[in-house]
N, C-alpha and C positions, 0 to 999 in steps of 0.2 A: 387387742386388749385382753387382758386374763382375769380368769372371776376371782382375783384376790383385789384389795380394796387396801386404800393408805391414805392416811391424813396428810391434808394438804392448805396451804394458803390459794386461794383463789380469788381473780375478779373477773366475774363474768359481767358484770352491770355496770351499766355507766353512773356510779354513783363513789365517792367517800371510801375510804377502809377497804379490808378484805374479809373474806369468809373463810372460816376452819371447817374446812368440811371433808368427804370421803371422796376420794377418786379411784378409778380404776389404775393398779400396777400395769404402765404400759410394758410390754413386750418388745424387746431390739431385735431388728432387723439387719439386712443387710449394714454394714460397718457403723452400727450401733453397739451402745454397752450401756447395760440397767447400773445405774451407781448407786449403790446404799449411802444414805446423804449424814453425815456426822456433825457437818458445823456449817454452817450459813452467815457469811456479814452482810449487814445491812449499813447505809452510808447516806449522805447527803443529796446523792443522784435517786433514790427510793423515796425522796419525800413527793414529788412530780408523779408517780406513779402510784404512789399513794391517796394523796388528795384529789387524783386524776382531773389534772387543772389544764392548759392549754400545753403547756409543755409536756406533760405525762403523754398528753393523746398524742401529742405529733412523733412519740418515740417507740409507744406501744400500741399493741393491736389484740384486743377482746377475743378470746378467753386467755388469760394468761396465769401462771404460776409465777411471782417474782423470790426474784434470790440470785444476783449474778456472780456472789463470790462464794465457792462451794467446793466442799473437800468431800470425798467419800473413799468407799470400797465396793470395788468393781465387782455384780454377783454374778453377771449375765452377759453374754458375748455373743451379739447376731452373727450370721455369716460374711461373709468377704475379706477382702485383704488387710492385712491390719498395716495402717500409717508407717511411713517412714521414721519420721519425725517422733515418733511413741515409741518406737522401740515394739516390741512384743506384747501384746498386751496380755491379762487370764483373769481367770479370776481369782479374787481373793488379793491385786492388786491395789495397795492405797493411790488415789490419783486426786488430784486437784483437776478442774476444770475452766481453762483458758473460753474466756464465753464472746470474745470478737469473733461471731464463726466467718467463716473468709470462704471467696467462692472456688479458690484456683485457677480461675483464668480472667479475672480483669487484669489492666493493667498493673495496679498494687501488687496483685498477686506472684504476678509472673518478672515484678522486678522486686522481689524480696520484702514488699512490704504487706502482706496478708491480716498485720494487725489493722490494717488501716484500708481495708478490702472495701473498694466501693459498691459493693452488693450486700454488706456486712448484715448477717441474723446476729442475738444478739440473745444468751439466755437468761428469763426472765423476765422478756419483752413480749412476748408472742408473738415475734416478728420471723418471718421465713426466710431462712439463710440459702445459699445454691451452695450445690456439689454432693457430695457420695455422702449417705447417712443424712440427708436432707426431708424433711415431710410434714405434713401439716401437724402430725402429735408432738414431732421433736420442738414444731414452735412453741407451743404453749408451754414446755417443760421448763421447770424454775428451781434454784437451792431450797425454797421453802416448802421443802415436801420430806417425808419419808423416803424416798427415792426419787431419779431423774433418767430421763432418756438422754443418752450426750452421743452424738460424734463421735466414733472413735480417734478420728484425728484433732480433735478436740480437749484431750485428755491428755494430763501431766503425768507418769509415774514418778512418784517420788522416788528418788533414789537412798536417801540420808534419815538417818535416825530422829525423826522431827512432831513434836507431838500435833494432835487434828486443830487444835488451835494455831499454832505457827503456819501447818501448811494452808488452813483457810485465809491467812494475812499474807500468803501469796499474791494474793491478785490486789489490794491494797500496794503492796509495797513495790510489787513490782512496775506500779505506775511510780512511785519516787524515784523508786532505782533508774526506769527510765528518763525521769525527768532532769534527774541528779549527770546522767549521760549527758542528757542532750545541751544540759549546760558546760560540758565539758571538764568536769573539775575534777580535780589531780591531787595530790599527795604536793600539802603544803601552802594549796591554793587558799583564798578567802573566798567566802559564799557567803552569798544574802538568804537566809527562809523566811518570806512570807507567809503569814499564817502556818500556826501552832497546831490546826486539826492529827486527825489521824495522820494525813498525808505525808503535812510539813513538818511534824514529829517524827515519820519514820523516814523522810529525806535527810533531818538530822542523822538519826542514828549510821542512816548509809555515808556521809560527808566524814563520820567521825571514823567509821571505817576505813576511808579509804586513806584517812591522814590528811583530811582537810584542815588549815587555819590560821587565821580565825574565823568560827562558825557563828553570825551573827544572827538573829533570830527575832521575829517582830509580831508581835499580835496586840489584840484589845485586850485580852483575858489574863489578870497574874497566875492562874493557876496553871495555864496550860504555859505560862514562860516561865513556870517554874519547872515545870516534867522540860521544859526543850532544855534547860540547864542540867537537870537530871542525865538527858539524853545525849546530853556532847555541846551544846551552844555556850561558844566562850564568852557572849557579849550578848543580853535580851533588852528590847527595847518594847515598852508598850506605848503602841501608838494613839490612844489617846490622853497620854500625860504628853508626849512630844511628839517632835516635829521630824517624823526618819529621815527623811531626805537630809536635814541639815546635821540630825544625828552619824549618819553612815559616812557621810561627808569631813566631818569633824572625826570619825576616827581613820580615814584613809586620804588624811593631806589632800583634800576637796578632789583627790584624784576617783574615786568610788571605788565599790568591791569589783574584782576581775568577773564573778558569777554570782548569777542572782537568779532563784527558783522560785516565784510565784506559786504558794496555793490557796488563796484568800480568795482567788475571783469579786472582788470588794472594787467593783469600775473605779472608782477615786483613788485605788491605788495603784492597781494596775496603768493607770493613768499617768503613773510619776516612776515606774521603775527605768525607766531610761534616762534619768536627773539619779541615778545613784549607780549606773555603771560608767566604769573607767572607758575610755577608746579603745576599740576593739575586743571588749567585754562578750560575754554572752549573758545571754536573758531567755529562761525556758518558762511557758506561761502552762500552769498545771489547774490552774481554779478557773471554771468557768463563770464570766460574767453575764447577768443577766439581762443585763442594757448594753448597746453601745460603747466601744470604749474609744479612745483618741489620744494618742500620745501627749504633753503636755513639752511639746519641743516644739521649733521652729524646723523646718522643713530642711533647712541649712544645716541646721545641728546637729538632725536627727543620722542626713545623709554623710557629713563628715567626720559624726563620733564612730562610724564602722563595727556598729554594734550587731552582733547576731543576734536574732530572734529566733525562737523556734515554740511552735507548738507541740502537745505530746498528747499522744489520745491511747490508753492503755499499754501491754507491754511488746516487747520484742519475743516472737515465736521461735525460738523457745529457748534464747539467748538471756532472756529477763530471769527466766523463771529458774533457769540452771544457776543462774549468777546469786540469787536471791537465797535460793536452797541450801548454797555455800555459805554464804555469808552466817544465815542462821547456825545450821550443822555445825559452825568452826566455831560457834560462840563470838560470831563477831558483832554480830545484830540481834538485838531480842522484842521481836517485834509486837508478842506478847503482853509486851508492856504498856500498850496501848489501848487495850481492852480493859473497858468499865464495868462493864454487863454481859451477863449468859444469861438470858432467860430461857425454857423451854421452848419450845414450838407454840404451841398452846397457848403459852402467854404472849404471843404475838403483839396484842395492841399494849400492854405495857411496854415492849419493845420499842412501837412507834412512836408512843407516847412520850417515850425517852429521846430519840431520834430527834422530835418535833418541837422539842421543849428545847432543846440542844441543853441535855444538862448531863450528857455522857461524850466521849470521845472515840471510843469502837465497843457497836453493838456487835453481840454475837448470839445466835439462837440454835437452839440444839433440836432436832428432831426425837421426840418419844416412840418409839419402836410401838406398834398397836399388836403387833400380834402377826404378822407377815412375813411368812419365813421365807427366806429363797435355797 
């Protein structure tokens, strides 16, 4: 550690909240990189880690720095070989931070799937990830700081003229964009989006991209199924004036939509999306339920409707984030548009307080510079 000092979110205690407090400028090491941090998102998955409730604890591990969506510029570059996959990295480099750190050799790893790394660290967690640029400081590192210790193979250089807010909704979007894959949907096709959040707002904008339709769109909230109209949805339903199922139904001759993207994680609904795809449909499930869920089919029905399922647990390395960067860069997506709030760093618990209250849609918090030059 070096005797310069940075304001940082902290929880050390097993209690509520965080602390804004001072920490030591950690120092990179072998295939490390100090990132000057510019923008930080905060989301749905930070309230668990926030109120440090039975789910935060079983994800994260004391002392930590949280913040896992996080853009900066690269000040500092420890020694060793720099990543394949990054390209070259220097300094003075804008990069975004892919935070599944993946170990390299389980099996995920070594058959292409490293976002889904079964040894997975995780930054913002305090959790200890394997492989090169690995160590007990790199765990505790978080976006909610004036700077961060990252991975060098962990790090995105942006390539595209994209300002620090668009590249911070990198890792946001690029779970839609994965999501929106994994449902498979094409140019012309019909998709279902569940829930209006950040998520299912910027899966719209990608469906609308890609020349999906029609993009139909479903939430509790008219405000947010007004921005999904804004955002490319030919047809919004809110589900508690009616009945989706019979709605989706009645606009696709009781045949249902070909693709349907969950990101509500709302168990009751999640419960019924396979009563709204057609035979041989696909179904990608993006919102995590917090109870139990159970399909609301017969066992018969479920096995002869030949519906794909799939789950998506963040993005493709580094296939999401190139695909994502493009879409912004060409003006085809403004994911921008999704942000409610920039508070300072500082003002952190009005942040959460907005978070908590759910009366924003993407929070984003900006790190105040103290006085710490590199």
């Amino acid at each position: 550690m070096s005797s310069r000092s940075m304001k940082v979110l902290m929880k050390s205690k097993d209690v509520e909240g965080y602390e804004y407090t001072e920490s030591p400028v950690p120092e990179p090491t072998a295939h490390q990189a100090l990132v000057r941090i510019t923008k930080v998102g905060i989301c749905g998955s930070d309230i668990p880690l926030y109120m440090w409730n039975d789910i935060g604890k079983g994800i994260a591990t004391l002392p930590f720095i949280p913040g896992h969506e996080a853009v900066g510029e690269i000040v500092a570059i420890g020694a060793g070989a720099q990543p394949e996959n990054a390209g070259e990295l220097k300094k003075g480099d804008r990069v975004g931070v892919e935070n599944h750190y993946y170990c390299e050799a389980c099996y995920q790893c070594t058959h292409g799937e490293p976002h889904i790394c079964s040894k997975m660290g995780q930054l913002g967690h305090g959790k200890l990830g394997h492989g090169p640029g690995m160590d007990k400081t790199i765990a505790m590192q978080g976006g909610c700081a004036e700077f961060a210790l990252v991975p060098t193979k962990m790090l995105y250089k942006l390539k595209r003229d994209i300002t620090d807010t668009q590249a911070c909704l990198l890792e946001p979007m690029g779970v839609a964009h994965n999501g929106v894959e994994a449902a498979e949907v094409k140019k012309g096709d019909d998709v279902l989006i569940i829930g209006c959040g950040a998520i299912g707002l910027l899966a719209i904008q990608i469906c609308k991209a890609i020349g999906a339709s029609p993009i139909y769109a479903a939430d509790i909230d008219e405000k947010k199924l007004a921005l999904a109209r804004e955002f490319g949805a030919t047809h919004t339903f809110n589900t508690r004036a009616s009945n989706l199922t019979s709605a989706i139904l009645g606009q696709t001759q009781s045949f249902g939509v070909g693709h349907l993207v969950e990101c509500s994680g709302f168990p009751g609904m999640v419960n019924k999306v396979w009563e709204m795809v057609r035979k041989g449909g696909n179904v990608c499930l993006l919102g995590i339920p917090k109870t139990p869920v159970a399909p609301e089919l017969s066992g018969k029905d479920f096995l002869f409707r030949c519906v794909t399922t799939r789950g998506v647990h963040g993005r493709k390395i580094w296939h999401t984030w190139e695909a994502c960067e493009a879409l912004i860069a060409d003006g085809k997506c403004k994911p921008e548009l999704v942000v409610t709030h920039d508070f300072p760093l500082e003002d952190f618990q009005n942040a959460f307080d907005t978070l908590l209250k759910a009366t924003g849609i993407k929070i984003l918090m900006t790190p105040t510079p103290s006085g710490s030059k590199m």
